[in-house]
C-alpha positions, 0 to 999 in steps of 0.5 A: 208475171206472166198472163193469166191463162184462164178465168180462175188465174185472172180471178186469182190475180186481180184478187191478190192486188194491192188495190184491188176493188170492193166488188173483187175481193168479195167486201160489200160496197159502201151504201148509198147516202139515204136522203130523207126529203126524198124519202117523204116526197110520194110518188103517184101511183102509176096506171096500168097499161091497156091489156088488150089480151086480157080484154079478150080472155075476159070477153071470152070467158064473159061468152062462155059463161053466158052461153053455157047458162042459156044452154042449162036453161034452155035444157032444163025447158025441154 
């Protein structure tokens, strides 16, 4: 047989095989044994990371709203 030109031949072809794979012939692949010790063992929860972006988004929303009630209050003094 000669050799398949383009992707389609070469997809058509491996799909005609005799011993052609799961994956290829469009089939599910076998599914993973479940363990169920594995199943009953819980994992900690994990910590975040430090983000120190939102560290500085909140700094600066935390010095907007505090600068923007001393202006309403200093307004509302005048």
């Amino acid at each position: 047989m000669p050799e398949p030109t383009n992707l389609t031949d070469r997809i058509s072809y491996l799909r005609d095989r005799k011993d052609r794979s799961p994956i290829v012939q469009g089939g599910e692949a076998p599914a993973p044994k479940k363990n169920p010790q594995k199943n009953k063992r819980r994992r900690p929860e994990r910590k975040l990371a430090n983000d120190y972006f939102m560290l500085f988004v909140y700094a600066l929303l935390a010095i907007a709203l505090v600068t923007q009630l001393g202006l309403i209050v200093w307004l509302d003094l005048i």
